[in-house]
N, C-alpha and C positions, 0 to 999 in steps of 0.2 A: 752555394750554388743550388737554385731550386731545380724542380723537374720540368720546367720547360729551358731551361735554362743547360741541362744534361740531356735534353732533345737531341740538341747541334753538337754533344762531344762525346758520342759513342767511342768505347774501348773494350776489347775483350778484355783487354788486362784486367778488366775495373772487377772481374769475376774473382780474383787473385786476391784482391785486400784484406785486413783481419776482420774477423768477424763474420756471420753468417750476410751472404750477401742474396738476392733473389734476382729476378728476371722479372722485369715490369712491366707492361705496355702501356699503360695507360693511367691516369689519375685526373678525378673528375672531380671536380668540387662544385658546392651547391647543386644535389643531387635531392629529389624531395621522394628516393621511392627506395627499397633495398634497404628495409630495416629501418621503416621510422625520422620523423625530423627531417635536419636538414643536414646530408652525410659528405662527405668524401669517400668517393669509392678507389679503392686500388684491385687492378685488375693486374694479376702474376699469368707469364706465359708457360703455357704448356696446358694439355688437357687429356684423358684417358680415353675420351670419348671421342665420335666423330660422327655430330649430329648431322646431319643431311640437309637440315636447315639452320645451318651455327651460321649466329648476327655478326658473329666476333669469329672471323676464321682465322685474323692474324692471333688469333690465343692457342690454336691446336700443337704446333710446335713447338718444344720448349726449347727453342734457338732461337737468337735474333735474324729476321729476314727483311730484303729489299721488298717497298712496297713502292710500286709507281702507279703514282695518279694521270692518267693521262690526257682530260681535261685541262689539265694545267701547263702541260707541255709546248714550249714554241721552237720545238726541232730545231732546237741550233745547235745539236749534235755534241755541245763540250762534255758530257758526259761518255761518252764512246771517245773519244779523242784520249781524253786523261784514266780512264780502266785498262789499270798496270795490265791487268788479265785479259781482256780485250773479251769479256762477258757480255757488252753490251754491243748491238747491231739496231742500225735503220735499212728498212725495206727502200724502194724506192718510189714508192707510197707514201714515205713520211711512216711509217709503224716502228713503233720501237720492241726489240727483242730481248731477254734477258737471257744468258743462259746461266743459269742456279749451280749449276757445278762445277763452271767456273769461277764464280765471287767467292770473294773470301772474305766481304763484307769492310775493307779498306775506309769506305766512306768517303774515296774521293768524289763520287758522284753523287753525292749527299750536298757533300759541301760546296760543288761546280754550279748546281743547278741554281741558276738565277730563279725559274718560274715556284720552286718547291715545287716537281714533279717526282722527285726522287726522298725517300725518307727509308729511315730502318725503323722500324718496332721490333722494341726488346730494348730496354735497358737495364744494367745490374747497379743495384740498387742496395747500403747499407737499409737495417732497417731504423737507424739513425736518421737518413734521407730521407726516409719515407714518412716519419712520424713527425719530421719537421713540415713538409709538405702541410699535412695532414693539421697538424697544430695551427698554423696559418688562422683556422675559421674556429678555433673553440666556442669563442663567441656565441658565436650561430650554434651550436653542439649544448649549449647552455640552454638559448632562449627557446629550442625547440623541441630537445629532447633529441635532441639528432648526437650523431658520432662517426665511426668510421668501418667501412664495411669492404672486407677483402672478397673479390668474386676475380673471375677468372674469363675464359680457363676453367682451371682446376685448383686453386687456391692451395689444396692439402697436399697436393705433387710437391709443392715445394716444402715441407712439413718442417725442417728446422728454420728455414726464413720466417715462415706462416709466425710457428711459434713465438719467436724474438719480436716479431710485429705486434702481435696481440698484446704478448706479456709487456712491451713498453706503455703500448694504449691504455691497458688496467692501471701500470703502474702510475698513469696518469689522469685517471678519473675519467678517462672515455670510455663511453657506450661502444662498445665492439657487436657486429655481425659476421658472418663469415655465407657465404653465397656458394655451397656447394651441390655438383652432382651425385655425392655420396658414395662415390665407386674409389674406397680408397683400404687400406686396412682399418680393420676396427682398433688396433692399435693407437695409431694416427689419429683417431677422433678423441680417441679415450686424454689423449694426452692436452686437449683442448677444452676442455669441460670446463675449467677453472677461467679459463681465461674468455668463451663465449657467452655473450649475453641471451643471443640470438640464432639460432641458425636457420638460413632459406635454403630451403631443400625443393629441386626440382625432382618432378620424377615425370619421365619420358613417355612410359609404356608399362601397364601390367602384367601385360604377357612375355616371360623370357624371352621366348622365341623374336617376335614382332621386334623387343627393344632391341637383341642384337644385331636384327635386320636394318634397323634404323639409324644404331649409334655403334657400332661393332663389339658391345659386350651385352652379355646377360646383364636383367635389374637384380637377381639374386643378392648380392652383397649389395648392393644398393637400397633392398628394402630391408633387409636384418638391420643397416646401420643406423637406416632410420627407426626401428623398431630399439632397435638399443638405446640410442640418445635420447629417445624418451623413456623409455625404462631408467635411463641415469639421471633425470630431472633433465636435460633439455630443454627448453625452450624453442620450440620449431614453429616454423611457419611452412608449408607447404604449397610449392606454384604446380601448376600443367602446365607446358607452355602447348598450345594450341595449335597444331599444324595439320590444314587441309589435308586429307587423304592418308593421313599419316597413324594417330592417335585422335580422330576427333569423332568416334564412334559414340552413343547412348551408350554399349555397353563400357566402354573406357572409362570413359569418363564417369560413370557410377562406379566401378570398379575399384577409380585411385579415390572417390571423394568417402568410400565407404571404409577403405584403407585408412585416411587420415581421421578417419571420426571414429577410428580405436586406439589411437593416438593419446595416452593423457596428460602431457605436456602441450597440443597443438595451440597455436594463437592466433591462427586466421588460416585459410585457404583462399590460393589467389590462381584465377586463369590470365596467361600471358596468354594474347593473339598473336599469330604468327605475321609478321609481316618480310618486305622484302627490301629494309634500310640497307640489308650487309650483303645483297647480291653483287652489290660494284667491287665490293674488298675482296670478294672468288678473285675478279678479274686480276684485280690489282697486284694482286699474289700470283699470278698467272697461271691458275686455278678454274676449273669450269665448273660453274654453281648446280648442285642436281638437281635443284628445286625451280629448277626457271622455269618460267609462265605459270607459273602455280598462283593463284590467286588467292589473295587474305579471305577470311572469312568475312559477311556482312556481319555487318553491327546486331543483327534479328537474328543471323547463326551463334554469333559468341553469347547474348544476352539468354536464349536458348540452353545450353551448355550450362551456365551460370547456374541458373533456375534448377536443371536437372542436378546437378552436386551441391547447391546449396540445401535439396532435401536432405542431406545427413552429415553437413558440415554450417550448417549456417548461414549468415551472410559469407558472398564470396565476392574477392575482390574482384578485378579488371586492372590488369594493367602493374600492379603491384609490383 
């Protein structure tokens, strides 16, 4: 059974099996960014962080949750009809409501909804499933130098799944990346070394203060970890991701590019733009997005930015 295929048959129980199992929400294939080539990304839920602009909000919780799309909805109520828990309600508006502590994540209303308006993200996942997934396109992992790159979330939260994943990838001649926020024990990293080819490392904010305001923890362990993993030989790559009002100061941004350009494992420095693709997933989740009406930056603000950290890191990517 592939993972679109384990989409439509969610089970808590599946958490129960032998073996280290993970929490997944997502797996992309034919991805051309995130470590090179051409990848498959697995994306594990849960994260430490809670950016204020996160594209991916269904990855904060390391629980599976009801997500409703509600463009897709044609109110014909069977969902509320058949919730043993009677979690779901219509206004008389036509609005649909959830309430979250009521579900106990059944998945009758997963499997009722004729339109797909209703779906869970999170699935638990052998790392057997996942490496089969993933296997699918070696091919393509071949002719381009591509592999497979676990991002999140917070990838290292799940640190014994993470591991068994990687370790099969190696033990298969795949190119491994791992796409973390670096807020994890140094422990946890350490124990990955062997088995990363690549690591993307975002970093938020240079200033303690600022980052906790933004993501709810200090960068403190976040910049030691990155300072260690290149001290171990690492191989790092380092993003900003770019957000309006948030971290996208001259002084920041010189700041983190003068940080990476003492780095002596680094292999590129990439600015991510901030955009507003995951403001509808706030919704979805039934969540209110904080960054609404915030506008991306112009193409002459990011190219800007670029120019000002590529003085002491080099070329810098976009978009990476």
């Amino acid at each position: 059974m592939n993972w679109k295929q384990r989409q439509h048959t969610f089970r808590l129980a599946d958490r129960n099996r032998p073996g280290p199992t993970g929490l997944v929400f997502d797996i992309q294939r034919f991805a051309v960014h995130d470590g090179g080539g051409i990848r498959t990304l697995v994306f594990l839920k849960g994260c430490p962080l809670h950016c204020r602009w996160c594209q991916n909000p269904e990855s904060m919780h390391a629980v599976p949750e009801i997500m409703r799309i509600p463009h897709n909805c044609i109110s014909c109520v069977k969902c509320m009809t058949l919730c043993p828990q009677g979690a779901i309600r219509f206004s008389e508006t036509g609005e649909v409501g959830i309430d979250r502590s009521l579900c106990n994540l059944c998945g009758d209303c997963v499997a009722s909804c004729y339109a797909g308006s209703m779906t869970i993200v999170g699935r638990y996942l052998t790392a057997g499933e996942v490496l089969e997934e993933v296997e699918r396109d070696r091919k393509f992992y071949t002719q381009s130098g591509g592999g497979v790159t676990f991002s999140g979330g917070e990838p290292t939260l799940q640190a014994d799944f993470l591991r068994s994943c990687l370790a099969a990838a190696k033990a298969g001649g795949l190119h491994t990346a791992v796409e973390t926020c670096g807020h994890a024990p140094w422990e946890t990293f350490a124990a990955l070394l062997g088995s990363v080819d690549l690591f993307l490392c975002d970093i938020k904010h240079m200033d303690a203060a600022r980052h906790r305001e933004l993501t709810g923890v200090s960068n403190e362990r976040i910049l030691d970890n990155i300072s260690r993993l290149s001290q171990a030989g690492a191989a790092l790559r380092l993003r900003l991701p770019l957000v309006p009002g948030a971290n996208d100061t001259g002084q920041n941004v010189t700041a983190t590019a003068r940080f990476a350009s003492e780095l002596p494992t680094l292999q590129g420095f990439d600015i991510l733009p901030y955009h507003r693709l995951g403001e509808s997933k706030w919704r979805q989740l039934g969540r209110a997005y904080p960054m609404s009406g915030i506008a991306p930056h112009t193409r002459g603000e990011v190219l800007a930015r670029a120019s000002l950290a590529g003085q002491y890191v080099g070329p810098v990517g976009i978009g990476g």
